[in-house]
C-alpha positions in Angstrom: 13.1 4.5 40.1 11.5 1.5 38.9 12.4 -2.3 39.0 15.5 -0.4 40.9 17.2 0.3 37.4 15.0 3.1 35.3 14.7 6.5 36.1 11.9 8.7 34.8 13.1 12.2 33.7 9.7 13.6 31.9 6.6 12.8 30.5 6.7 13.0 26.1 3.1 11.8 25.4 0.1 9.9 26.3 -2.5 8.3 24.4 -5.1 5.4 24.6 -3.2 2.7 25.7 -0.8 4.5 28.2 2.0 7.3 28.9 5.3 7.1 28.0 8.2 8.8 29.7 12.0 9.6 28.6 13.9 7.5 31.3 17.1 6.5 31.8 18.8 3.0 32.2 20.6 3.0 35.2 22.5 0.1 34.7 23.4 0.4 30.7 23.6 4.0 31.0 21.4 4.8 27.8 18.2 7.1 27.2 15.0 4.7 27.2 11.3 5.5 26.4 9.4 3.9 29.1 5.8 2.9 28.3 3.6 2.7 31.1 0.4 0.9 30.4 -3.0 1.9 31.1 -6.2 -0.1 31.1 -7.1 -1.6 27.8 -10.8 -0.2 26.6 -13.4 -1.8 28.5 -11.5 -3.6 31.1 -11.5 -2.4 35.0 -7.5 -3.4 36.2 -3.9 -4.4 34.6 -4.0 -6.5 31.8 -0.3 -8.2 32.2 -1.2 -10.6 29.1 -1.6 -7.5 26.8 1.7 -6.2 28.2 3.5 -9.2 27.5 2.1 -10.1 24.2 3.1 -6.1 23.2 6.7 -6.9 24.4 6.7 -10.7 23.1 5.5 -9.7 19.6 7.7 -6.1 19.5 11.0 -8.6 20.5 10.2 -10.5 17.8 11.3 -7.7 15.2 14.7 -6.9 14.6 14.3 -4.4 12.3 15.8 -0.5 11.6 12.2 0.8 11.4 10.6 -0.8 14.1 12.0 1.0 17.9 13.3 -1.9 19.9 11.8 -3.6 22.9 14.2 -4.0 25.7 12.5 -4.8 28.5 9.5 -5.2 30.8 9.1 -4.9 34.3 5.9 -4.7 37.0 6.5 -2.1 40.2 3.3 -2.4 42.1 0.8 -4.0 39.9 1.6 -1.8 37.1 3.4 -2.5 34.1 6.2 -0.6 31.9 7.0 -1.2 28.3 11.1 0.0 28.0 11.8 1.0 24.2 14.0 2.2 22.7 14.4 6.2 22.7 13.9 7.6 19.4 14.4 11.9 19.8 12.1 13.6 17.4 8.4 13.8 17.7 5.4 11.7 15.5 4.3 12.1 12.0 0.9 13.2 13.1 2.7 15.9 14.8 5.3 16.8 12.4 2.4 17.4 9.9 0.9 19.6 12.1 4.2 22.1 12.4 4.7 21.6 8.8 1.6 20.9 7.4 0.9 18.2 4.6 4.4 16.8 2.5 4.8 16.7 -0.9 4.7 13.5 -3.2 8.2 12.6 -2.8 8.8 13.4 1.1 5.7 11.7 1.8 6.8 8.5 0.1 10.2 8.5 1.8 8.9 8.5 5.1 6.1 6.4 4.7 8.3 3.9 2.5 9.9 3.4 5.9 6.5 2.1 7.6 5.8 -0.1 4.8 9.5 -1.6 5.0 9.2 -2.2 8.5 5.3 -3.9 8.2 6.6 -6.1 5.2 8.9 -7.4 7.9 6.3 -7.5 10.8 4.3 -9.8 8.4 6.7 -12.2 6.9 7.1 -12.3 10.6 3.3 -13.4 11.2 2.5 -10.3 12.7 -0.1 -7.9 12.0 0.3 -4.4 13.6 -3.7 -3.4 13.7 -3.4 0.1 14.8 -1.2 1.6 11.7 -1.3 5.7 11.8 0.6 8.7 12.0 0.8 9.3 15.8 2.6 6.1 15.9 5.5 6.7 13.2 7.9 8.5 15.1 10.3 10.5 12.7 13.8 11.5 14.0 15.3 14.7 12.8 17.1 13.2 9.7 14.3 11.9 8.4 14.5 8.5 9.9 10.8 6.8 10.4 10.2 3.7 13.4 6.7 2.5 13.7 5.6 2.2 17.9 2.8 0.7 19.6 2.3 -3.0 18.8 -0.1 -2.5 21.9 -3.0 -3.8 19.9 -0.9 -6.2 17.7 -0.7 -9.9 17.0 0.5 -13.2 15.4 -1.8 -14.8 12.9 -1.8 -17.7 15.8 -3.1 -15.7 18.2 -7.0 -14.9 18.2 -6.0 -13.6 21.8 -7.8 -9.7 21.0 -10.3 -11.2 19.2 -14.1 -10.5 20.2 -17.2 -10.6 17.9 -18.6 -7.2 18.2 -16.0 -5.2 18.9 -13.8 -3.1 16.4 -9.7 -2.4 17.5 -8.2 0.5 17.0 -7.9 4.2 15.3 -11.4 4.8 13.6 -10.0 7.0 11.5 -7.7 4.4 9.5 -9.6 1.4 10.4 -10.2 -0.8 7.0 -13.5 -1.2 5.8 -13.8 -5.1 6.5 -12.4 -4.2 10.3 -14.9 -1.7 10.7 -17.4 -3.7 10.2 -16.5 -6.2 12.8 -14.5 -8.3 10.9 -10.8 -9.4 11.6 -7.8 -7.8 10.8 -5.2 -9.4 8.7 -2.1 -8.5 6.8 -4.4 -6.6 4.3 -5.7 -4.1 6.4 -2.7 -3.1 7.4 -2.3 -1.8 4.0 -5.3 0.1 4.1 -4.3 1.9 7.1 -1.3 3.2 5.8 -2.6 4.2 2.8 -5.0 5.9 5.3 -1.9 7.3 6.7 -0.6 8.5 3.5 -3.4 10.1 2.8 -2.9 12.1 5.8 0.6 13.2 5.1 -0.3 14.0 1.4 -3.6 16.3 2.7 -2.9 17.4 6.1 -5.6 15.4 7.4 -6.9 11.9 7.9 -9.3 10.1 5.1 -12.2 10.3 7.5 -12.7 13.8 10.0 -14.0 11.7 13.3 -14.5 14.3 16.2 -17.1 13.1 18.2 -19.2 11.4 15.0 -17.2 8.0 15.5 -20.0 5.9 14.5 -21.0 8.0 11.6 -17.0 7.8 10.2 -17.4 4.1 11.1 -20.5 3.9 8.7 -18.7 6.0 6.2 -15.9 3.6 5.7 -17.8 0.8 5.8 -20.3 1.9 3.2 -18.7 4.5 0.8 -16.1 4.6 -1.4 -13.2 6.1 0.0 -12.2 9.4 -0.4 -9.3 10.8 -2.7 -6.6 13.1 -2.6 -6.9 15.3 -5.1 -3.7 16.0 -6.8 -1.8 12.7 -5.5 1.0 13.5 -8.2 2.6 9.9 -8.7 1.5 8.0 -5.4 -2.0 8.1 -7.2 -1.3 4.1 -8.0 -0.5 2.9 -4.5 -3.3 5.1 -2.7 -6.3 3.3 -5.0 -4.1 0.0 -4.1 -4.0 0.7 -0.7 -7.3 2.4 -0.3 -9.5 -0.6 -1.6 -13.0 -1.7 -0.3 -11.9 -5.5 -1.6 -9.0 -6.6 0.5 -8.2 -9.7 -2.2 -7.4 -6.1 -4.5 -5.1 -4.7 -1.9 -1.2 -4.5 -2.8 1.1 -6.5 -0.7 2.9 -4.5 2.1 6.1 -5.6 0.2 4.7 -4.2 -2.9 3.7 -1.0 -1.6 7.2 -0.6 0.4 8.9 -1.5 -3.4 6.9 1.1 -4.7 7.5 4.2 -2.6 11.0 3.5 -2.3 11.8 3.5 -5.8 10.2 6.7 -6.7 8.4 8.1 -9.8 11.4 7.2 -11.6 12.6 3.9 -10.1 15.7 5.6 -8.5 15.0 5.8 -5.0 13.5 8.9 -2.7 15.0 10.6 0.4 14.0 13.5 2.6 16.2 15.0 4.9 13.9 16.4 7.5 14.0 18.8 10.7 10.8 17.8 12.9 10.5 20.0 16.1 11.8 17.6 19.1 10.3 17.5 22.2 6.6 16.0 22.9 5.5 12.4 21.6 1.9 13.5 21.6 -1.3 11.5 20.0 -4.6 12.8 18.2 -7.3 13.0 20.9 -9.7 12.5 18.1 -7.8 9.2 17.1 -7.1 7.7 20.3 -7.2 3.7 19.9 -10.6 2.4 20.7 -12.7 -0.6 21.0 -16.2 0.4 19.5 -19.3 -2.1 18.3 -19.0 -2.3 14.9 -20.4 -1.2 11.7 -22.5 -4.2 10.1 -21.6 -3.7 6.3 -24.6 -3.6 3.5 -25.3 -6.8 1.8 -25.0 -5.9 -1.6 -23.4 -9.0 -3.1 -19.5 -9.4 -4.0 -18.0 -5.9 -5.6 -16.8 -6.0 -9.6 -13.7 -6.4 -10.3 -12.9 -2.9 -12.1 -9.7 -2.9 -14.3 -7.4 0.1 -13.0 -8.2 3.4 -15.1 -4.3 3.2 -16.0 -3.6 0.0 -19.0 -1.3 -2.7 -17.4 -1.0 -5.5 -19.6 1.6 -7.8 -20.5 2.4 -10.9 -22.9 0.0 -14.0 -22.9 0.6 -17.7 -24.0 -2.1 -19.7 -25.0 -2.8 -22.2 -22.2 -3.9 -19.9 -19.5 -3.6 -16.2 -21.2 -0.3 -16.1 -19.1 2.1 -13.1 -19.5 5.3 -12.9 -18.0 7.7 -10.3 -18.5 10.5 -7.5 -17.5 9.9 -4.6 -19.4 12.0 -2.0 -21.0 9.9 0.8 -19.0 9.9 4.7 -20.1 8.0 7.0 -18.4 6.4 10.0 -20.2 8.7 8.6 -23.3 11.9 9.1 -21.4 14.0 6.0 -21.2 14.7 4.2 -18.2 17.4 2.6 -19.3 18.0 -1.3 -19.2 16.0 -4.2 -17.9 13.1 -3.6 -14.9 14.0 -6.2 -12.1 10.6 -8.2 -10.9 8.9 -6.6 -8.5 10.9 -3.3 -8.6 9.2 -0.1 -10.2 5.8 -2.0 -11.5 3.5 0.9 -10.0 5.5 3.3 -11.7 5.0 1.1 -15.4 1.1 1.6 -14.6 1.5 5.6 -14.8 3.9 6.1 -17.5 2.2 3.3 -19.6 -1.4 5.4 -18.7 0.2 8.7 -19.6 1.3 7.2 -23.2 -2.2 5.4 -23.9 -3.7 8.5 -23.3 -5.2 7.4 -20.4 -5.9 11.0 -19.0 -5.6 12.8 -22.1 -7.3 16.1 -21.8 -10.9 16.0 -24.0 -9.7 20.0 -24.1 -6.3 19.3 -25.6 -5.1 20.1 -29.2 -4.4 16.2 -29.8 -8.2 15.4 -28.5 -10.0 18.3 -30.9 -7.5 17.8 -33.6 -9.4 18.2 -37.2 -10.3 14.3 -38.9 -10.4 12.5 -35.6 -14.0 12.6 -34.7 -13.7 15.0 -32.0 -16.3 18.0 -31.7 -16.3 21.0 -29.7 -20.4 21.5 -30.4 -21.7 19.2 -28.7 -22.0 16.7 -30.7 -21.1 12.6 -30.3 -17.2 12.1 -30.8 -16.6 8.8 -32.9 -14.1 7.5 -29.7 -10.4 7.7 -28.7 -8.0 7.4 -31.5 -6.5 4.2 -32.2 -3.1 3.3 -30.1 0.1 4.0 -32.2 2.6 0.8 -32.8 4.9 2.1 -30.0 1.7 2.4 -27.0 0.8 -1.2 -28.3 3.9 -2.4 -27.3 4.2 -0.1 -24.1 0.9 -2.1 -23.0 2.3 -5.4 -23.3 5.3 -4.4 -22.1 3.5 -3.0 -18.8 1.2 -5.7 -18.7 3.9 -8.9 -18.5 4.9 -6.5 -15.3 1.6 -6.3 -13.9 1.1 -10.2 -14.3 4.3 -11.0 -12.6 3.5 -8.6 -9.7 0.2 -8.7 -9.1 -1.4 -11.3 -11.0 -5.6 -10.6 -10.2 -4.1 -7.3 -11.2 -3.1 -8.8 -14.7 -6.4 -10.9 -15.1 -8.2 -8.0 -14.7 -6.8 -6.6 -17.9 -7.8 -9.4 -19.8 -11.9 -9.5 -21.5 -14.3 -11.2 -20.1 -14.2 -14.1 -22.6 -10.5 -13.9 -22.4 -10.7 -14.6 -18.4 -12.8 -17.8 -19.1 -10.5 -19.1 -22.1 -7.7 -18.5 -19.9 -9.7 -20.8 -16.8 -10.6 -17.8 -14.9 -8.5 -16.6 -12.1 -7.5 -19.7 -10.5 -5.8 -20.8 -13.9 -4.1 -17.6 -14.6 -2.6 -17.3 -11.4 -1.5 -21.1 -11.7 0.8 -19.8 -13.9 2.0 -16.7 -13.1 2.0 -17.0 -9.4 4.8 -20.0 -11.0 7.1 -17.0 -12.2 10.2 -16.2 -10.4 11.3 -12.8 -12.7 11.2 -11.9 -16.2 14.8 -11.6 -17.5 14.4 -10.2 -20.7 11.4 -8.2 -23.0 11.9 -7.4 -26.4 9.1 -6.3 -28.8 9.1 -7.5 -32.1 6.0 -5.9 -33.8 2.9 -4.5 -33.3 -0.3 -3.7 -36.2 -2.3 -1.0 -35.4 -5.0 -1.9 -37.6 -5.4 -5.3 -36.7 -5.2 -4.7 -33.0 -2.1 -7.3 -32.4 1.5 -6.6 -30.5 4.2 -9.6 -30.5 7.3 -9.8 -28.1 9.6 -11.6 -27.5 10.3 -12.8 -23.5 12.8 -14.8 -21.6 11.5 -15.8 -17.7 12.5 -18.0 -15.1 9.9 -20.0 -13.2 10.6 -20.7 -9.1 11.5 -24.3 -10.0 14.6 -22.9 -11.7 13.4 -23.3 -15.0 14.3 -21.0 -17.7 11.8 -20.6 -20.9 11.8 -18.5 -24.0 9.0 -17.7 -26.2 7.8 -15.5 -28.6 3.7 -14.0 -28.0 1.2 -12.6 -30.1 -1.6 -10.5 -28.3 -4.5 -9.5 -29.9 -5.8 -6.6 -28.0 -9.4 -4.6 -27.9 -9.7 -0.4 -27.2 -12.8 0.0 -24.9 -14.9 3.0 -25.1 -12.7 5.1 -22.9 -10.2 4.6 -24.6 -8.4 0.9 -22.4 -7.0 -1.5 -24.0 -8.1 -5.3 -22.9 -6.7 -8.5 -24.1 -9.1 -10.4 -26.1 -6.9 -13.4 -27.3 -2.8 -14.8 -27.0 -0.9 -17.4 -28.8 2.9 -18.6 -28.9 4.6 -18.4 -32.5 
């Protein structure tokens, strides 16, 4: 019995930070999970500061996806964490019964993480130790993200030590693996390390007992891909970015798995074994020295492989815009709400361009359009049609809304300075509440031009309606950049 009200029952897991038990409130009369913590990496007795910052900064969020704190209690200079009891087993370990998920199951259960990390950092929180073996999954399918062991406010600089790198090597972010600190951003990248892991069976980076060599890896190679990511391709490279600034928001990435390839929502009904809570030897939480990073100078900022674009006025090459979306050419149907679906715009938009058309394909080798199966130079990807033209801007008044470096980054070079780089294209998109209305009015092939037609509503309240011309430029490969904007 502890603190004279919890009784232990059995022992479901252990991992770096501590065991935790099924128990039993006494009192209440409820199941409970009962943490009890170990010695934090490096230190030689109880650390009661840790254990009250976990259950101070855990308290703090109220949330379906997140298992509740409800207590915490010291019996003989050790400490217990009680949680709530969630019956069902991890991800990590669920993956392992199961093996990896497809497209849409893994995007309903990790949907759930993002939702509840949105919340931890509107909250101020940033979790730090993001992975699969803290996800546990009950067996309908609900996800609640454990262990904010290792967590804490923005305020608090508390776990904070030059040198020393916190948490799971194999989903640390680049810029954490090199001994920098975490923020909200690199939480993203360790759950699109995480979805990786559902989607492939496996994490990103194999770590065994190499944990420096993964820790160089991350810090100085591009990261790895799933091969055949299906429609989560988007959010992966989003997530999975060596520049933090290019990261998606949590809330962006939560909008984006839950809508689904088609902006309808996904749900998995799931049957996980029950029983053991157990954790990844190999991916135990760990303070390690860290990885110093190469000094090679800022990275490029790469335009996406898939066209996002959208409409552009004339003072700062601004776009705005809701877009009638259609994936593949299938309509969606009706008006896409800001913020909801944009991930899904970039893929159907980047099927339609021809984005990954197949060189091989009967439209690429068709006779008169420069194609060649000997050899030969091609003379270039055909020209977009009149309706891609006005897919592009459609997408990219999305894009701009959503993620406006994301936007810039689809405008040319000279474009970008004409528009007063990034600082003056975000001052006005990063002014735009929602785009209510999209509506394309023409678009010349030959001349390269695509005018809408665009209703938006700035956060002031302000409502606007104008009418944008976009003249547009096909890159080698076939990308469409924005070269010039002006109202009529």
């Amino acid at each position: 019995m502890i603190a004279g009200r919890y009784s232990l029952d059995r022992e479901l897991g252990r991992g770096g930070m501590g065991a935790v038990w099924l128990g039993r409130d006494e009192v209440l009369g409820r199941e409970v999970a009962v943490k009890r913590l170990g010695l934090a990496p490096g230190a030689d007795g109880p650390d009661l500061a840790r254990a009250e910052r976990e259950a101070r900064l855990a308290a703090r969020l109220s949330h379906p996806h997140v298992v509740a704190v409800y207590d915490l209690v010291e019996e003989e200079r050790q400490q217990y964490l009680v949680m709530e009891y969630v019956e069902g087993t991890n991800l990590s370990g669920l993956l392992r019964a199961r093996g990896p998920l497809l497209p849409d199951a893994a995007a309903a259960l990790i949907g759930q993480a993002a939702d509840a990390l949105a919340a931890a950092h509107e909250a101020g929180i940033i979790h730090r130790d993001v992975k699969p073996s803290n996800m546990l999954v009950t067996e309908d399918g609900q996800l609640k993200l454990s262990d904010f062991g290792i967590a804490r406010a923005e305020a608090d600089p508390s776990l904070t030590q030059t040198g020393l790198v916190t948490g799971s090597p194999a989903y640390l972010a680049p810029e954490v693996a090199s001994g920098g600190s975490a923020q909200d951003s690199s939480d993203v990248w360790s759950l699109g390390a995480s979805l990786f892991h559902v989607l492939t069976g496996h994490p990103p980076y194999e770590v065994s007992d190499n944990v420096l060599g993964a820790l160089y890896r991350i810090v100085h190679e591009e990261p790895p891909r799933v091969p055949e990511p299906g429609w989560l391709g988007p959010v992966l490279a989003a997530t999975m970015h060596r520049d933090p600034a290019e990261r998606w928001p949590m809330a962006r990435v939560r909008d984006f798995l839950q809508l689904g390839p088609d902006g309808a929502g996904v749900t998995l009904v799931t049957d996980p074994t029950a029983g053991t809570v157990d954790t990844e030897p190999a991916h135990h939480t760990q303070e390690l020295a860290a990885v110093p990073p190469v000094n090679t100078g800022p990275q490029p900022v790469v335009p996406a492989p898939t066209p996002r674009s959208g409409p552009v006025s004339t003072t700062h090459g601004r776009t705005q815009g809701r877009t009638q979306g259609r994936r593949q050419g299938r309509p969606r149907g009706g008006l896409v709400l800001l913020g909801l679906g944009l991930g899904v715009l970039v893929v159907m938009v980047a099927f339609l361009l021809g984005q990954g058309r197949d060189p091989g394909s009967e439209e690429a080798a068709s006779p008169g359009d420069g194609s060649s199966t000997s050899g030969e130079p091609t003379a270039g990807p055909a020209p977009p049609t009149q309706e891609e033209l006005e897919q592009f801007a459609a997408s990219y008044v999305t894009t701009a809304v959503g993620d406006p470096p994301a936007g810039f980054a689809l405008l040319t070079s000279d474009f970008q300075q004409q528009s007063g780089g990034l600082d003056g294209y975000r001052s006005f998109w990063g002014s735009v509440r929602e785009v209510s209305s999209f509506t394309p009015v023409g678009a010349d092939p030959e001349a390269g031009t695509v005018t809408y037609e665009y209703s938006y509503v700035l956060r002031n309240g302000t409502r606007r309606t104008e009418t944008i011309e976009l003249t547009l430029e096909q890159q080698e490969d076939g990308a469409l950049l924005i070269s010039g904007g002006r109202e009529i």
